[in-house]
N, C-alpha and C positions, 0 to 999 in steps of 0.2 A: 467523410469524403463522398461515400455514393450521394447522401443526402444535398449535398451542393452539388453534385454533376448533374442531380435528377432537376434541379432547381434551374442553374443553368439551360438545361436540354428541354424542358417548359419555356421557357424564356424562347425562345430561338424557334421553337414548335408557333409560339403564341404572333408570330409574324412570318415564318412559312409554312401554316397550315394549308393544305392542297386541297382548295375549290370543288375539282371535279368530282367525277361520279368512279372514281376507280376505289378499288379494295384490294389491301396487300393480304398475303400470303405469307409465311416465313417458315419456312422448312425447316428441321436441322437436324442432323444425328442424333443417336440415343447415346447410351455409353456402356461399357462392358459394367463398370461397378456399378452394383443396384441393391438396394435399401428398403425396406417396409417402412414406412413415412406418414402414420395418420395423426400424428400430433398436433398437427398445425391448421390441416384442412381435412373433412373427409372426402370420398372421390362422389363427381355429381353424375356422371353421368358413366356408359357402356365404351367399349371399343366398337367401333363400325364392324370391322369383320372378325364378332368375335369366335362365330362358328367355324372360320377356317383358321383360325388358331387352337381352336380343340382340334383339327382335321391333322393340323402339324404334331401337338401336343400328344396324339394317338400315335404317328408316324413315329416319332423321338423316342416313345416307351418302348416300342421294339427293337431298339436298337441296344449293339455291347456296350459296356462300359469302353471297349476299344474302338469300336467305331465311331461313339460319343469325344472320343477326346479328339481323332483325328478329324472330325466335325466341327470342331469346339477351336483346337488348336493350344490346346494349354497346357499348366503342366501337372503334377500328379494332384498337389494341395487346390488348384484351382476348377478340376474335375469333378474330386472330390465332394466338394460344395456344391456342384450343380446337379451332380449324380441324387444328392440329400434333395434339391432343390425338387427336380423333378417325379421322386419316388413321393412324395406327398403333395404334387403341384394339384393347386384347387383353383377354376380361374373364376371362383366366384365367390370364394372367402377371401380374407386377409388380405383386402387389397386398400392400395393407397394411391394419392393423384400420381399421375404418369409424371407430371412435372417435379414433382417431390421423390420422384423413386429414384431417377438416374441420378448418382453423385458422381459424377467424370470430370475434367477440369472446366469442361465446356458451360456446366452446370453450375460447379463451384465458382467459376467465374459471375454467370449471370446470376446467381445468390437468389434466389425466387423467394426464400424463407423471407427476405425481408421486402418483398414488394409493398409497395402500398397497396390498398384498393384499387385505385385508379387503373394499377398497373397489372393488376390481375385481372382488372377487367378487358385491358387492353387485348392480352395474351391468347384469355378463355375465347376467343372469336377470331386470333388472325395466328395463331402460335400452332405448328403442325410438326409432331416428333413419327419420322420415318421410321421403322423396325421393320424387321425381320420375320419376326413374330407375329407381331401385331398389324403390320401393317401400314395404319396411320393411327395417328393419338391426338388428342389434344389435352389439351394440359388435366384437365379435371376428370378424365377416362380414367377407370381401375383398374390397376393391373398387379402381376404378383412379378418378382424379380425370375429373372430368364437370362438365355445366354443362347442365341441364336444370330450371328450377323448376316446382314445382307447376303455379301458376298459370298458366303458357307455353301462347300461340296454339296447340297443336297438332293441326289436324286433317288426320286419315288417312282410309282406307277403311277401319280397323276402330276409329275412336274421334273422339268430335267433340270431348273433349280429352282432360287427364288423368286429371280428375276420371271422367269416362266411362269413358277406361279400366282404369284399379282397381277403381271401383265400391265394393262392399263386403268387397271383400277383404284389404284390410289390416286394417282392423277383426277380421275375422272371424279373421284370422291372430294379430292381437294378443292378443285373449283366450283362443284355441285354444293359443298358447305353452306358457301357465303355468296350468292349469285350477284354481279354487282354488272355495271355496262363496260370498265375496263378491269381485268382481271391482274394484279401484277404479281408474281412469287419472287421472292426476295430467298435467294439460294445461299444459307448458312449451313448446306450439309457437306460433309465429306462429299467426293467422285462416287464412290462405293455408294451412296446412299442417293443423289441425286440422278442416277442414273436412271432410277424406277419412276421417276417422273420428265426428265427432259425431252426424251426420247417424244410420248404423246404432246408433249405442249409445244414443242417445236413444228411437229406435223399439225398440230392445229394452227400454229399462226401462221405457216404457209398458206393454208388454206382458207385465212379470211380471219379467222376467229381473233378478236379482240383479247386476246393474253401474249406478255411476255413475262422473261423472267432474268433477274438480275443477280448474277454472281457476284461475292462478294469476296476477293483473293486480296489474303495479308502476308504482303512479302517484307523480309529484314534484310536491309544492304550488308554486304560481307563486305572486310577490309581492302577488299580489293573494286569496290565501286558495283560488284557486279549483285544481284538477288535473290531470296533464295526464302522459298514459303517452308520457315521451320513449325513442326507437327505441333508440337507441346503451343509453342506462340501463336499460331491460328486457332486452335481447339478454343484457348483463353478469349483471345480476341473473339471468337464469334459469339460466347456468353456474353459476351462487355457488349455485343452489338444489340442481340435481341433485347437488354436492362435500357441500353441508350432509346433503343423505337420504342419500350413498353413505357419509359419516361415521356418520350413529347409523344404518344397515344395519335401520333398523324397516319394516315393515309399516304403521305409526299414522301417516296423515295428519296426526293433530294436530300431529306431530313439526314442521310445516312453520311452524307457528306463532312457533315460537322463534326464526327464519331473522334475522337480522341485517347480512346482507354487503351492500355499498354504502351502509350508511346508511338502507335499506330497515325500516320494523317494521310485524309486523300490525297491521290496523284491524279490529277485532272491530265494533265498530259497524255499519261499510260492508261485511262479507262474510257471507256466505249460505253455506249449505248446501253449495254449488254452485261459489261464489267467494269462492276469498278472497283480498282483498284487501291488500296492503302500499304501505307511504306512507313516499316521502321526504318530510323537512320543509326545508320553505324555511330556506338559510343567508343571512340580509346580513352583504353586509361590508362591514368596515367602513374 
């Protein structure tokens, strides 16, 4: 089935490939479940900031195992593990691509283990995983499995949380990547996570600067006509997005239109400029 959607979405690529001089972006969340993964690829390249992820890594070591879980938010057996994780965390051995580490559904959806080339290639240059930890990633950066979210209580003496401590730097990393004449981010992350970016790209395109950025909300009709963005069904859908752009390998946002995986179709009506919109339709059965 992928192999004919990938064929398909080549097809359709292959007559609205987009002319201009713009380069996308694609943001997305990481995921709590995380894997040591070098079977397939090993990692090519570093994390951008990976010295303020040792600065965190040092932070976390002093902390209790109590203060760690209300940190964490989890429960004794999932501590546990991270407690092991981080009493031998090495962030320069045993590392595998950042794209083969997170297995969440978001991941399992986009399935990366079986890209083609093409579509690895696609990824390595326009595919950017948000963290906590990390920072920003891109697919081929190494890293070891962690457990740090965005949004996590963390205050230090040099940050009143995450958010404070990145700042605008991932942002500014983002666009600095791939310097193009129009810049566009294709926003596949959680709120929690796109927050450490919208904030700076917004005040830049008030002020002149040739970037926007296009959210991507997957609402399912309830039986009562009205909608409703379920967690589980978007998480999916936004894998099935990034496999659908890494297949037509375009630049053309509008590409995003055609997107069809879960049952999901655009709503040209309900999306903006800004937002566009896809709608599952209510199934009864019968």
């Amino acid at each position: 089935m992928w192999e004919s959607e990938r064929n398909n979405a080549v097809r359709l690529c292959e007559i609205r490939r987009f002319p201009g001089g713009s380069f996308v972006r694609i943001i997305i969340s990481p995921a709590k479940k995380m894997n040591v993964q070098n079977d397939l690829f090993a990692f090519r390249s570093r994390p951008f900031f990976l010295n303020d992820t040792r600065r965190l890594l040092a932070h976390l070591t002093t902390l209790t195992p109590a203060q760690l879980k209300a940190l964490w938010k989890c429960n004794d057996q999932i501590l546990q593990l991270n407690l092991d994780r981080l009493s031998s965390m090495d962030l320069d051995r045993d590392l595998s691509p950042a794209l083969l580490t997170y297995e969440g559904l978001q991941y399992q959806s986009m399935a990366p283990a079986v890209f083609t080339q093409n579509q690895w290639d696609y990824v390595e240059h326009r595919l950017f995983i948000l963290s906590g930890f990390y920072g920003l990633l891109r697919p081929f950066d190494g890293i070891v499995p962690y457990r740090l979210e965005m949004q996590a209580r963390l205050r230090t003496d040099f940050c009143t949380d995450l958010y404070d401590f990145w700042g605008d730097r991932l942002y500014r990393q983002l666009i600095h990547a791939s310097p193009a004449a129009e810049d566009i981010v294709i926003n596949l992350a959680s709120k929690e996570y796109s927050k450490a970016i919208e904030p700076w790209l917004l005040a830049d395109a008030q002020n002149g600067a040739s970037v926007s950025m296009i959210t991507c909300l997957f609402e399912s009709e309830l039986l009562d006509g009205t909608r409703k963005i379920k967690a589980t069904e978007a998480k999916m859908a936004r894998g099935e997005m990034v496999r659908h752009l890494a297949a037509c390998a375009s630049d053309d946002p509008a590409i995003m239109r055609e997107f069809s995986g879960q049952g999901y179709a655009f709503d040209e009506t309900a999306s903006t400029r800004s937002e566009y919109v896809f709608v599952k339709p209510y199934y009864r059965h019968s």
